[in-house]
C-alpha positions as CSV (number, residue, x, y, z in Angstrom):
1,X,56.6,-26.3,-67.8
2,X,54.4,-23.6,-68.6
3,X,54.1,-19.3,-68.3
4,X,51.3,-17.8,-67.1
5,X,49.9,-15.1,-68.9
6,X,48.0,-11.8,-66.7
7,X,44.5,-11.7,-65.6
8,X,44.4,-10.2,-69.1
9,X,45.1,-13.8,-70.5
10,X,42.5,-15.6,-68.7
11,X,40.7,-18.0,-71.0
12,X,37.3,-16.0,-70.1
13,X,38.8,-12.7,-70.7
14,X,39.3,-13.3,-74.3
15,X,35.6,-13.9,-75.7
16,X,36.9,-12.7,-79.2
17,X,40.3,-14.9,-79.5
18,X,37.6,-17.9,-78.2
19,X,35.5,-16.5,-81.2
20,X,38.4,-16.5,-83.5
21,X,39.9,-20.3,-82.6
22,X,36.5,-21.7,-82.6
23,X,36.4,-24.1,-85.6
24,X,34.4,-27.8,-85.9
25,X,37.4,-28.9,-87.7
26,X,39.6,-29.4,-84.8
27,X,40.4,-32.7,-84.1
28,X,40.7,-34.0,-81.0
29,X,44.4,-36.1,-81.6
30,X,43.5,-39.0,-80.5
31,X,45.3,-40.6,-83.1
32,X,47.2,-39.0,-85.7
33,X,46.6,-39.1,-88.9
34,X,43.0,-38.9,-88.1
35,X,41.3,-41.1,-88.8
36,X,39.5,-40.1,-92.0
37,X,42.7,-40.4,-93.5
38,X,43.0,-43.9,-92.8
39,X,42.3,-46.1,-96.2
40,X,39.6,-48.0,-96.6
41,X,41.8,-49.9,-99.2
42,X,43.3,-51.5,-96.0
43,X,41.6,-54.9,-95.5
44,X,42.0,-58.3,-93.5
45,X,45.3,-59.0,-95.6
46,X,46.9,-56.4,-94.7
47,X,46.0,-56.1,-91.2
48,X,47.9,-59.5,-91.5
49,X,51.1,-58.2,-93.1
50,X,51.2,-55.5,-90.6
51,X,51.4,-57.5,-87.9
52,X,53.6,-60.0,-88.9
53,X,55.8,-56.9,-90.3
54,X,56.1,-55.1,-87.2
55,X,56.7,-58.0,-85.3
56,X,59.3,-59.2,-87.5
57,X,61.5,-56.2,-86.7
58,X,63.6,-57.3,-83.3
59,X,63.0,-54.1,-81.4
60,X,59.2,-54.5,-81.6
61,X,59.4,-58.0,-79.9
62,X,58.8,-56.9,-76.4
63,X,57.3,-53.6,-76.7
64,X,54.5,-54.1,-74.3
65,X,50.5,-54.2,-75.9
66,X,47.4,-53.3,-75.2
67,X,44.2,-55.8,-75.4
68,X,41.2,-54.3,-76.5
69,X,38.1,-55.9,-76.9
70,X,34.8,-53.7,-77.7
71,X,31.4,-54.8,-76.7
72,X,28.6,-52.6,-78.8
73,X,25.2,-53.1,-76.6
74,X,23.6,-50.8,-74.1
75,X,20.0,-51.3,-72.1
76,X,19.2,-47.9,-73.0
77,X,20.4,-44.8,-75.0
78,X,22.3,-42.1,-73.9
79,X,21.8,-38.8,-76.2
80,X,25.4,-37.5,-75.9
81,X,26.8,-41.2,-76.9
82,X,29.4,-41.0,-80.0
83,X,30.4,-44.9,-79.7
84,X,29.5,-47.5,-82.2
85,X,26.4,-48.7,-80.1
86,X,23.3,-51.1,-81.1
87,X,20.4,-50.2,-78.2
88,X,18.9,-53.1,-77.0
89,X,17.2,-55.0,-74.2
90,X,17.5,-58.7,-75.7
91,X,20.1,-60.1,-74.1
92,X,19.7,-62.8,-76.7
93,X,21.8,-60.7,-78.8
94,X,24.4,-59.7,-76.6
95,X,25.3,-63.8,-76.2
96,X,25.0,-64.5,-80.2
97,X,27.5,-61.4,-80.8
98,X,29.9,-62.9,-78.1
99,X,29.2,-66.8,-78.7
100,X,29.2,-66.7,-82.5
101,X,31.3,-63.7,-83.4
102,X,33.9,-62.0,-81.0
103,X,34.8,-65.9,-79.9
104,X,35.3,-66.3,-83.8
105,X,37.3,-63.6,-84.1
106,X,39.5,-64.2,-81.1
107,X,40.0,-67.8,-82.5
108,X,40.7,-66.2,-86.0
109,X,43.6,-64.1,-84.1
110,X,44.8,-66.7,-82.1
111,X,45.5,-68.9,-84.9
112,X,47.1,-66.5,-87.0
113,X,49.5,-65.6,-84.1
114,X,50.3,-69.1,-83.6
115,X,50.7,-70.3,-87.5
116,X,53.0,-67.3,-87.6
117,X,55.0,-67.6,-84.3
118,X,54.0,-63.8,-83.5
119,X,53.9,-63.9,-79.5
120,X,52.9,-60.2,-78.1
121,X,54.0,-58.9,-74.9
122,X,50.8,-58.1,-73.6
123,X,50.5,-55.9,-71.0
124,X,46.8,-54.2,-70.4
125,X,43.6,-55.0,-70.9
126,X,40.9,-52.6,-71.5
127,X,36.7,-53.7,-71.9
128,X,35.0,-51.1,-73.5
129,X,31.7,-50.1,-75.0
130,X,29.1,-49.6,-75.6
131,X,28.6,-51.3,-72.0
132,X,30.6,-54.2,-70.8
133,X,28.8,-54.3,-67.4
134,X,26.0,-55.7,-69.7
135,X,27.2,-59.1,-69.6
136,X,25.9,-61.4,-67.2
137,X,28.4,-63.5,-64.9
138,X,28.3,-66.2,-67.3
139,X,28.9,-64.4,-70.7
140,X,31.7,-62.9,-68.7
141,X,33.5,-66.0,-67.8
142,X,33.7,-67.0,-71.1
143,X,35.2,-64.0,-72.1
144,X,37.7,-63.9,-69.5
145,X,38.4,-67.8,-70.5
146,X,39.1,-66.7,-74.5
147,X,41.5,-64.0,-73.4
148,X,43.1,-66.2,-71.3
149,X,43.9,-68.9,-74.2
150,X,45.6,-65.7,-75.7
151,X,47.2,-63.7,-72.7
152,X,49.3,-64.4,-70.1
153,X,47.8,-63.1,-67.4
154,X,50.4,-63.1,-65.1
155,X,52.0,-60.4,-67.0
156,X,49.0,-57.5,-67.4
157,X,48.9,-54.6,-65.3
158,X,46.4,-52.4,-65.6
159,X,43.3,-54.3,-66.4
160,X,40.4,-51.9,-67.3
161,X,36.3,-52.1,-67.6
162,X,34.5,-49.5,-68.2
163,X,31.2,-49.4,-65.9
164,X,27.7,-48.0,-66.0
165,X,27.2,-47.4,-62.6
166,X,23.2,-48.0,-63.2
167,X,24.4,-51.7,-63.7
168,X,26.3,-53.4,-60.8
169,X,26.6,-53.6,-57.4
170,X,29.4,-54.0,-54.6
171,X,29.2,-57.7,-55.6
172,X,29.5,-56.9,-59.3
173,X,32.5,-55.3,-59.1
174,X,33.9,-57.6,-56.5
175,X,33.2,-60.7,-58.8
176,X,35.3,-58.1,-61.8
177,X,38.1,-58.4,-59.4
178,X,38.0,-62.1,-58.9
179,X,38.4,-62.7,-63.1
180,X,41.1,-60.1,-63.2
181,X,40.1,-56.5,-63.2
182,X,42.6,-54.4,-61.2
183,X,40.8,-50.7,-63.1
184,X,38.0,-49.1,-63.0
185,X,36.6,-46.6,-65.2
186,X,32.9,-45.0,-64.2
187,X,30.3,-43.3,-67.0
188,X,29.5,-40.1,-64.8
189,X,29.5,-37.5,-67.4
190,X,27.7,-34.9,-65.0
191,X,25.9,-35.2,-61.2
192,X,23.7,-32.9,-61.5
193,X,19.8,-34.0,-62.1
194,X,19.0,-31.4,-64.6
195,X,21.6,-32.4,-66.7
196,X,21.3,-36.2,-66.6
197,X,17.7,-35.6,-67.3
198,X,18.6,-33.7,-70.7
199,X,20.7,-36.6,-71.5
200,X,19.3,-39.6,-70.7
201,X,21.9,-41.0,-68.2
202,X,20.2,-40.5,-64.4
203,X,22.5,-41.7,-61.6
204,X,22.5,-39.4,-58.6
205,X,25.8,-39.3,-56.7
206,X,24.5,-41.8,-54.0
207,X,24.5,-44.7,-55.9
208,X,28.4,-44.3,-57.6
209,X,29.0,-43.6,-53.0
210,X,27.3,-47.1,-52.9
211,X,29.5,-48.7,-54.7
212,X,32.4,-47.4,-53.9
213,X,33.0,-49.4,-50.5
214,X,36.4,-50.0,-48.4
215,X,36.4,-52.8,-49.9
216,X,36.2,-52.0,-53.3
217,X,38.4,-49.2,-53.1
218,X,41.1,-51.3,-51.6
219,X,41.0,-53.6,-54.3
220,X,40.9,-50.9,-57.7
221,X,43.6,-48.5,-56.0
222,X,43.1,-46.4,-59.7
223,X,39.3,-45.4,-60.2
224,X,38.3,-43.3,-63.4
225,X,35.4,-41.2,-63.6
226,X,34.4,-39.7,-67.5
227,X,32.9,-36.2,-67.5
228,X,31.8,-34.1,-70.5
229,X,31.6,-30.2,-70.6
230,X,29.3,-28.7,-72.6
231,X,25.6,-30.5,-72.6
232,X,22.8,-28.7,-72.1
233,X,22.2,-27.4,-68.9
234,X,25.6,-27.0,-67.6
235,X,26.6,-23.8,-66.5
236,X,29.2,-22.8,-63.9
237,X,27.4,-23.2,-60.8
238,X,26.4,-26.4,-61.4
239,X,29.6,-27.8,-62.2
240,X,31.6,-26.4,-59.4
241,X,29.0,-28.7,-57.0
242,X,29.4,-31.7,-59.5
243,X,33.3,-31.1,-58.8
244,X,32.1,-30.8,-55.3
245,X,30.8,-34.1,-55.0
246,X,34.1,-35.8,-56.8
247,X,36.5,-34.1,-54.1
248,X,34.1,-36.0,-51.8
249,X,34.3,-39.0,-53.8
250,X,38.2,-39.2,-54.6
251,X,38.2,-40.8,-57.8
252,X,42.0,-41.5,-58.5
253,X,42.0,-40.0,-62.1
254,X,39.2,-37.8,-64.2
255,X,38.7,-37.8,-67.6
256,X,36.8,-34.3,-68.1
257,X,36.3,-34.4,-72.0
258,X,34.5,-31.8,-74.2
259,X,31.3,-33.1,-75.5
260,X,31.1,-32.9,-79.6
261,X,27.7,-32.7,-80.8
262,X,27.0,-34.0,-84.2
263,X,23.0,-34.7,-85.0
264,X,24.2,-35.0,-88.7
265,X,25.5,-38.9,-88.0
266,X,23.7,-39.2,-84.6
267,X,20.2,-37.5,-85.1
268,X,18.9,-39.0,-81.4
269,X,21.7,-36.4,-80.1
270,X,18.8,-33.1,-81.3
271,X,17.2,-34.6,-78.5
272,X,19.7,-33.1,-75.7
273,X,19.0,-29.6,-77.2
274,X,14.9,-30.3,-76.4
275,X,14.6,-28.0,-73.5
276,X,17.8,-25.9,-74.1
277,X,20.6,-25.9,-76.6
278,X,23.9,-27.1,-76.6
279,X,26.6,-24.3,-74.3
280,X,28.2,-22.4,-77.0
281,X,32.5,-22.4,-77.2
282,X,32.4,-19.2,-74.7
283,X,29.9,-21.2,-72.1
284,X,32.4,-24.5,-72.9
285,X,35.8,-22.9,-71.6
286,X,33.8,-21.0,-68.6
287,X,32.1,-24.6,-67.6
288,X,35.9,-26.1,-67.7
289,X,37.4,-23.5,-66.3
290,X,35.6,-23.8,-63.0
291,X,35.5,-27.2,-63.2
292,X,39.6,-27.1,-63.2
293,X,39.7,-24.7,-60.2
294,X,37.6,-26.7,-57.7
295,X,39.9,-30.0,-59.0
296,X,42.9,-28.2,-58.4
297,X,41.8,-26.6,-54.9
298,X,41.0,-30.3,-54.4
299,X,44.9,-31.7,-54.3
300,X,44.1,-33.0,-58.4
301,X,46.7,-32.2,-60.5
302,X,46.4,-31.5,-64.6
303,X,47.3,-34.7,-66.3
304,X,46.9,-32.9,-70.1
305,X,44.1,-31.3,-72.1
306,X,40.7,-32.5,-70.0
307,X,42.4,-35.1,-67.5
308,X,43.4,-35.2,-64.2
309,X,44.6,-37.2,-61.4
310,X,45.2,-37.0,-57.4
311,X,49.9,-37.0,-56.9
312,X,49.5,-40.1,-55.9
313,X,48.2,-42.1,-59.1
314,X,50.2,-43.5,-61.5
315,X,48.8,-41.2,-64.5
316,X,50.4,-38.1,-62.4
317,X,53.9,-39.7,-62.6
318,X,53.7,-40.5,-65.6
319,X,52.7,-37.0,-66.8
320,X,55.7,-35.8,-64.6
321,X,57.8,-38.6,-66.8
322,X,56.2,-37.4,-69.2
323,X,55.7,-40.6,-70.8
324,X,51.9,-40.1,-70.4
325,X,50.1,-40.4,-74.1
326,X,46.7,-39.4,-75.1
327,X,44.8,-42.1,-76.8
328,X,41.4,-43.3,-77.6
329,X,40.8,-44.3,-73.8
330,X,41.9,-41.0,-72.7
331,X,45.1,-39.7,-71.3
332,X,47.2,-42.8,-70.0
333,X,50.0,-43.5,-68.3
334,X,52.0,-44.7,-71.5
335,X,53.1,-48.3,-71.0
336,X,51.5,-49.6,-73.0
337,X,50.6,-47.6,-76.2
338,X,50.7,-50.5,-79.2
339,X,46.7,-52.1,-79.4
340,X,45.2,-55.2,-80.6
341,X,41.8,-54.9,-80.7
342,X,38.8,-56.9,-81.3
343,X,35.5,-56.0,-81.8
344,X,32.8,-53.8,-84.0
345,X,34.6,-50.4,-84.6
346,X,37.4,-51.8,-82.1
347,X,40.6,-49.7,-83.8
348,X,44.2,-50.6,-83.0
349,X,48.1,-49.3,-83.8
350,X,51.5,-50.4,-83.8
351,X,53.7,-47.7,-83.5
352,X,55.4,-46.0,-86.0
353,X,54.1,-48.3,-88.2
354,X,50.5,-49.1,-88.8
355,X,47.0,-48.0,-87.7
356,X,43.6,-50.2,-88.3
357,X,40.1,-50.8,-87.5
358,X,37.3,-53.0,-88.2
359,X,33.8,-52.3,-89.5
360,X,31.5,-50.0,-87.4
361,X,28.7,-51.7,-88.8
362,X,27.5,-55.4,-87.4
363,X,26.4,-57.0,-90.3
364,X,29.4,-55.9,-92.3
365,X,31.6,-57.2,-88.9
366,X,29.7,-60.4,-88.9
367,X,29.8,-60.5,-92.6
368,X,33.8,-60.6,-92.3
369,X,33.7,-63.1,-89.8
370,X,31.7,-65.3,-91.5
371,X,33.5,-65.2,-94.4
372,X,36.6,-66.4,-92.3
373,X,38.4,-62.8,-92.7
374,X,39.5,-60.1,-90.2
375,X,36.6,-57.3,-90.3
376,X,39.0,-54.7,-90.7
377,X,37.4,-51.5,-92.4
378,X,39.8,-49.4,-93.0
379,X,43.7,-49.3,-91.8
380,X,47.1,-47.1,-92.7
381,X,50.7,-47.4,-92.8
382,X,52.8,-44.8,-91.4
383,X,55.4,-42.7,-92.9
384,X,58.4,-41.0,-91.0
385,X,56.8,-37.7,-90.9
386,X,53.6,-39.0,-89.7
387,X,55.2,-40.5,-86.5
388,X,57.6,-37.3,-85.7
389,X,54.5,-35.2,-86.2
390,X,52.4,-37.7,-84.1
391,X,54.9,-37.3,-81.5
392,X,54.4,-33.3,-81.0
393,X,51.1,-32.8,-81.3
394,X,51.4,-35.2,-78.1
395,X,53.5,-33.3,-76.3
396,X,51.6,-30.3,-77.3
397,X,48.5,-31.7,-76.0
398,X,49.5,-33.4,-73.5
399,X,52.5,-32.1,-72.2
400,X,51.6,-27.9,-73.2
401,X,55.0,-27.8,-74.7
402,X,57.5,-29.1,-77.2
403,X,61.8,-29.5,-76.2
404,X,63.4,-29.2,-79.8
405,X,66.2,-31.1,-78.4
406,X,63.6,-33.8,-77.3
407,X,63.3,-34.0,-81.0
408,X,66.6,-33.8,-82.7
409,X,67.9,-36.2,-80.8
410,X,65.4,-38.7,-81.0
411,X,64.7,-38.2,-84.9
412,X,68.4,-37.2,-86.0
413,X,66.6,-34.2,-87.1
414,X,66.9,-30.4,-86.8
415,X,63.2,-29.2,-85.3
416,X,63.4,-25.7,-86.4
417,X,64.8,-26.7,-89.9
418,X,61.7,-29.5,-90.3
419,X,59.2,-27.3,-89.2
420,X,60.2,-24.3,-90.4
421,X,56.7,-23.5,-91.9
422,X,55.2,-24.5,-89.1
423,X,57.0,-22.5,-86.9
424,X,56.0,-19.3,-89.3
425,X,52.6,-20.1,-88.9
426,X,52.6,-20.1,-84.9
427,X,53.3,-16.6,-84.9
428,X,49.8,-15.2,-85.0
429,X,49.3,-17.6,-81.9
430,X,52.4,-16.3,-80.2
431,X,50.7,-12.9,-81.1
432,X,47.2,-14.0,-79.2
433,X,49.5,-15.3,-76.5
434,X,48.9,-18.5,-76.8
435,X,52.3,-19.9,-76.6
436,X,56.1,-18.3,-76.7
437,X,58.8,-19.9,-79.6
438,X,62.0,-19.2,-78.2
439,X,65.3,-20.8,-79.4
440,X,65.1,-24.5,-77.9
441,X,61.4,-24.7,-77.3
442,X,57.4,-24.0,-77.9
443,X,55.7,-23.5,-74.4
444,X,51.9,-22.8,-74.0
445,X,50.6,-20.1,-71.6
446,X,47.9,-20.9,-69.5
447,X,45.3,-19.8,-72.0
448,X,47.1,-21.3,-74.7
449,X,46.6,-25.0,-72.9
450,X,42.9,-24.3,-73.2
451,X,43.8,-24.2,-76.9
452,X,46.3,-26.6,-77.7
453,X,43.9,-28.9,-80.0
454,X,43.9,-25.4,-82.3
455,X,47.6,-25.5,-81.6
456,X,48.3,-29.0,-82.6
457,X,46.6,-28.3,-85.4
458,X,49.4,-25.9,-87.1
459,X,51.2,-29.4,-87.3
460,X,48.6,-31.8,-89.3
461,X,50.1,-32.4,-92.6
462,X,46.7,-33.9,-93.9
463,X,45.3,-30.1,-93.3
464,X,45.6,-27.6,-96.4
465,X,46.9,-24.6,-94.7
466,X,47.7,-21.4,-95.4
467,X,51.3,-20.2,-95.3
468,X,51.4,-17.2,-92.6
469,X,53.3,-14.0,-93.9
470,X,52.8,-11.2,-91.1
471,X,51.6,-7.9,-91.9
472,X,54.3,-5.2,-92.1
């Protein structure tokens, strides 16, 4: 549920609100807290204790889990990459990370879970990166053979690998399917030649047709492709025939995420801006903006912030549910919303209870192993305003609005009581319309939704924020 706001309230009619909402400080909510509130106190014991805590508790038991396992090696460097990456062409180290390490660490878990009688309901499986497509059949086998010593595989659903379409073939993907996969998520990030030239990543739209055969499609009913808005190049024309070319292509779901640009931790990302600089926050919204129409005139429908998905995927009913969340991997359908992850940088959560992750760097991962401890780097238990808050920046970005009731009932709480301050401080927004606060809920306007990071915002705790007094 949304309202729409006039031709007045178009995102692209507004150059000065998108001037006055533009910060670097907005967060994306993948998690909340964010990250950098996580402490760094928070170390293999306690990663321990959290999971033995949580699962203690009856009503955890068979709350279904996520698998996570994070593979940190690419053949060759893309310039708008963020991920915890090492850029390499020796496959020798891809096998000594997965033979001496990851297996260690999945034997480390495996124990632990056992010695303690913890038995997860695992439920997904997701492969990221970095690349998984960079292991050869072999490595691949074994990995599929260590999660099997852990998971029942007769019980996952959706099991993802994300896929540089540069890497496989028809046969690749088949031979996925044979060890398990049932989901696949494509790197596309843009189709036009320009662009993937200023980034690094060049894959014309023949060779992602290629693979995706009858036979393939039959077999992954739910294909993702990953965009970003905002590298250099872009503009609005060239967009609308990237969107083009996925109406053509029918991906099941999109994931269309803003690009962040930040050359002060990744200084290979300055090269992207060689030839022209990154699209300012004005060029951003326009890109996305016409990006959503052609999607939309294409039978996809909004599945939050930057995703979408064609009515008949799962995400879209889920969204409808709304029991869709908005996570690390992008907007998902919600089953299955606890992790367990292994892997360099590989973060997980237990709901309503803890958050962790291991060490970003290899040797300090390797380190950990080898010293016969969990590589966790830094980790955070939960308080009871940290979950209800978690819950509505969710709905806020993922949903556009926010049911008090939803709330008060679920939390034995009175919203507009709680969040009195935070209701005070939406009123400039509600000014900008953004959003409306009436009695029983906050809804976005359409220009607002293009926003609702900035909005979510008003509701991080960890931020120092002004109190809002309006102006007689």
């Amino acid at each position: 549920m949304s309202y729409t706001t006039s031709k007045e309230g178009s995102i692209l009619k507004n150059a000065l609100l998108l001037k006055k909402y533009h910060t670097n400080l907005i967060y994306d909510y993948t998690e909340y807290p964010t990250k950098g509130n996580w402490s760094e106190k928070f170390g293999s014991e306690d990663y321990k204790s959290a999971i033995t805590d949580w699962y203690g508790k009856e009503k955890n038991k068979q709350k279904p889990v996520l698998f996570y396992v994070h593979t940190p090696f690419c053949e060759q460097l893309c310039y708008f990459c963020l991920c915890s990456k090492t850029i390499t062409q020796n496959y020798e180290n891809v096998k000594d990370y997965l033979y001496n390490y990851l297996s260690k660490e999945f034997d480390m878990l495996q124990n632990f879970l056992n010695q303690n009688k913890v038995s997860f309901n695992f439920k997904e499986i997701y492969l990221g990166g970095g690349s998984p497509t960079y292991y050869k059949e072999e490595e691949f086998k074994y990995l599929i053979k260590k999660m099997r010593s852990l998971i029942d595989f007769s019980k996952i659903g959706d099991f993802t690998i994300e896929v540089d379409p540069r890497r496989v073939d028809e046969e690749r993907l088949m031979f996925y399917h044979e060890q398990g996969v049932t989901r696949l998520s494509f790197g596309i990030q843009d189709f036009d030649r320009d662009v993937q030239e200023e980034i690094n990543r060049v894959q014309p739209p023949e060779l992602v047709d290629k693979l995706l055969t009858p036979r393939v499609r039959k077999l992954f009913p739910v294909i993702n492709f990953d965009f970003l808005i905002g590298l250099p190049r872009q503009n609005v024309k060239k967009i609308e025939e990237t969107m083009k070319t996925v109406a053509q292509l029918k991906p099941s779901q999109l994931q269309t995420m803003y690009v962040h640009y930040k050359p002060n931790t990744r200084k290979y990302m300055t090269k992207m801006v060689r030839n022209e600089p990154m699209l300012d926050f004005f060029d951003r919204k326009a890109v996305f903006e016409a990006a959503n129409k052609v999607l939309m005139s294409n039978n996809y429908t909004r599945a939050g912030f930057e995703s979408y998905a064609l009515p008949s995927d799962p995400l879209a009913k889920s969204i409808n549910e709304k029991k869709a969340v908005y996570n690390s991997l992008g907007t998902q359908k919600g089953e299955a919303t606890n992790f367990i992850a292994v892997g360099s940088s590989a973060h997980g959560v237990l709901n309503d209870e803890y958050y962790f992750q291991n060490f970003y760097e290899l040797n300090l991962y390797r380190g950990a192993i080898d010293e016969g401890k969990f590589p966790i780097y830094r980790g955070l238990k939960m308080n009871s305003d940290d979950v209800i808050r978690r819950e509505v920046i969710r709905h806020i970005r993922t949903f556009f609005n926010v049911e008090f009731d939803f709330f008060n009932k679920k939390y034995k709480m009175d919203f507009k009581d709680y969040f009195k301050k935070e209701l005070i401080n939406l009123l400039p927004l509600q000014d900008d319309q953004l959003l409306k606060i009436n009695n029983s809920n906050i809804i976005l306007s359409e220009l607002g939704e293009h926003l609702s990071p900035q909005v979510a915002n008003v509701f991080d705790a960890y931020n120092d924020q002004k109190f809002y007094e309006k102006s007689a």
